[in-house]
C-alpha positions as CSV (number, residue, x, y, z in Angstrom):
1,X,-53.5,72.3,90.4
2,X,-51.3,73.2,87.7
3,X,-52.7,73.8,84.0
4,X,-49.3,72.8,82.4
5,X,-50.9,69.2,82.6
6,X,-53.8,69.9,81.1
7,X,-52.5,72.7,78.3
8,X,-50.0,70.1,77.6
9,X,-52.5,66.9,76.7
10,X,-54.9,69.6,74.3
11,X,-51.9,70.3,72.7
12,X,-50.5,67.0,72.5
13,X,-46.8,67.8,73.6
14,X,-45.1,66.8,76.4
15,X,-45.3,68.7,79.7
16,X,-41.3,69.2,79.7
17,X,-41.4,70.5,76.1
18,X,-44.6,72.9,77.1
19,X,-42.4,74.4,80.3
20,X,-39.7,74.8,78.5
21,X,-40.5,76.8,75.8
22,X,-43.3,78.3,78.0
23,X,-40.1,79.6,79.9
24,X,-38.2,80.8,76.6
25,X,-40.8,82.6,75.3
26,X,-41.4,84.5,79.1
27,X,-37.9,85.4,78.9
28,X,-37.5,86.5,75.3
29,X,-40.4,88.9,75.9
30,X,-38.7,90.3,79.0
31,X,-35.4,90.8,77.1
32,X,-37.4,92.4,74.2
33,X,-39.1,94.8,76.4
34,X,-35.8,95.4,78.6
35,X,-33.8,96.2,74.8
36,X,-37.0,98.8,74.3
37,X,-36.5,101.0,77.3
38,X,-32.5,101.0,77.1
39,X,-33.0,101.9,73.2
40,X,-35.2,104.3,74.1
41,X,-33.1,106.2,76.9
42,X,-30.1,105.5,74.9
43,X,-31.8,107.2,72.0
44,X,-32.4,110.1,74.6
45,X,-29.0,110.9,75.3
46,X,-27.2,110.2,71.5
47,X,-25.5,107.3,74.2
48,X,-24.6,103.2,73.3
49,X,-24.1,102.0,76.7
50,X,-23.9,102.7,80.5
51,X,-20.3,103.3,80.4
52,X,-20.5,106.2,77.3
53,X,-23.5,107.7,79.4
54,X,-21.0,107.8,82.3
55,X,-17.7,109.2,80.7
56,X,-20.1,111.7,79.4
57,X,-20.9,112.7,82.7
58,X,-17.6,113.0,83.4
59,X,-16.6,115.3,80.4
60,X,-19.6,117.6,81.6
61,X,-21.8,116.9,77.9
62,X,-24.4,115.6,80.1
63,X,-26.0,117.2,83.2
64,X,-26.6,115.0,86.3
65,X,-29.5,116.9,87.5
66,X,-32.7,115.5,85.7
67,X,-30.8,112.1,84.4
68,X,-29.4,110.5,87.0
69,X,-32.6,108.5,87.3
70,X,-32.2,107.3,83.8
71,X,-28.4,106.4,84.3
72,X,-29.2,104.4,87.0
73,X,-32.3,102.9,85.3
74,X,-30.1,102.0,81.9
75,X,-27.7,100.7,84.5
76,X,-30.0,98.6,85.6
77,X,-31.6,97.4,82.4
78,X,-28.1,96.8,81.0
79,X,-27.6,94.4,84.5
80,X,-31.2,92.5,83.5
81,X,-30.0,92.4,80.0
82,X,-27.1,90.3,80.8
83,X,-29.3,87.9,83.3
84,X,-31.8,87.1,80.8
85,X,-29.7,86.1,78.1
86,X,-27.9,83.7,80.9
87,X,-30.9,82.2,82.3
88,X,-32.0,81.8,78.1
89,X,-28.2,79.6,77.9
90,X,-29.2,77.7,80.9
91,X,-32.8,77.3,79.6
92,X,-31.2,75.6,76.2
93,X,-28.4,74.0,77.5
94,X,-30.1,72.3,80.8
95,X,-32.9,69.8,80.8
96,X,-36.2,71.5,81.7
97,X,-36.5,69.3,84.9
98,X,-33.2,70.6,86.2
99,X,-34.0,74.1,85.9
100,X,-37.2,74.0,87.6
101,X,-36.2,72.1,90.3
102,X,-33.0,75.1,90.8
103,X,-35.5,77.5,90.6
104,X,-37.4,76.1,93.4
105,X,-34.6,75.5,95.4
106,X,-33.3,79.2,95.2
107,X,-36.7,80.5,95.6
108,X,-36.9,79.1,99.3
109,X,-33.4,79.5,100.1
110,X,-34.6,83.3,99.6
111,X,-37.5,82.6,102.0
112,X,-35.1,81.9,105.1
């Protein structure tokens, strides 16, 4: 059994309302932590972005041994970035009962 129905009648607020924000809030902590670490390796390497941390690869001011992993890992983060602050615009823009119900229809189209 779910506890959104429950959560949502001690707080007094509808069950939409309760996933919905419960979803925004999940995501704006995910972006927040996913801004830390590219700030972090960013700050690292004196870098802004993937791309600068690739053309300085290419000018030789940056060694690839020892930070590949880390160019590969801000690539990444920069990648998540991006689909967080989508799924937020989908989250605000959609009604609550029409995200959940495409979540659960990609999730078991990913189970076949």
């Amino acid at each position: 059994m779910s506890a959104i129905p429950k959560i949502s009648s001690m707080l007094n607020i509808r069950q939409e309302d309760l996933e919905k924000e419960s979803i925004k809030t999940y995501l704006h902590i995910r972006l927040v932590h996913c801004k830390s670490e590219i700030f972090n390796i960013a700050k690292k390497y004196g870098i802004s972005s993937i791309e600068e941390f690739e053309e300085r690869y290419k000018k030789g001011e940056i060694e690839e041994e020892g930070t590949w992993e880390d160019f590969f890992k801000l690539d990444h983060l920069e990648a998540e970035k991006e689909s967080i602050k989508k799924a937020l615009e989908v989250v605000r823009r959609v009604p609550i009962k029409d995200y959940l119900m495409s979540l659960k229809l990609s999730s078991q189209t990913s189970l076949m």
